[in-house]
C-alpha positions, 0 to 999 in steps of 0.5 A: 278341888283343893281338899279333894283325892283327885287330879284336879287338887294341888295337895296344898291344903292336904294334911301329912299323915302321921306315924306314931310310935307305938309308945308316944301312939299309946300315950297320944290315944290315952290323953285324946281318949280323956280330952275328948270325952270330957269335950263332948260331955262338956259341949252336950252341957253347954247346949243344953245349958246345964253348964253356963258359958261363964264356966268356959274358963275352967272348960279350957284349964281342966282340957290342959289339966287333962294333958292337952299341951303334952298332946300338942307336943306329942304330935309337934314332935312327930310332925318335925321328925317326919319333915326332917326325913322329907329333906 
């Protein structure tokens, strides 16, 4: 119930929907198009183990270089505006 639409759920788990502009919307669907397809290739390689998991490391520095700190920022941002215009 606490993840449900219904009238028995309280909501307080419920994530706010964000609205992007349509600049930072284009930017936000660039960055996570390259994140998440070099996350998911990477995950395949993984299973598989075509990639050991001692790379791991370069895993998490190439997912930054791919610009995941400016997507965090991105979305921090849009977060904030929109609990500011709740209060």
């Amino acid at each position: 119930a606490m993840w449900g639409d219904d009238e028995t759920s309280d909501n307080s788990y419920a994530l706010p929907s964000l609205t992007f502009s349509t600049e930072v919307a284009s930017e936000v669907a660039s960055l996570t198009t390259d994140i998440n397809t070099y996350a998911e290739e990477m995950c395949l390689k993984y299973i598989t183990g075509a990639e050991p998991l001692s790379s791991f490391d370069s895993f998490q520095a190439q997912i930054e270089t791919l610009g995941m700190s400016r997507l965090l920022e991105l979305y921090q941002q849009t977060y904030d505006a929109l609990l500011a215009k709740q209060r």
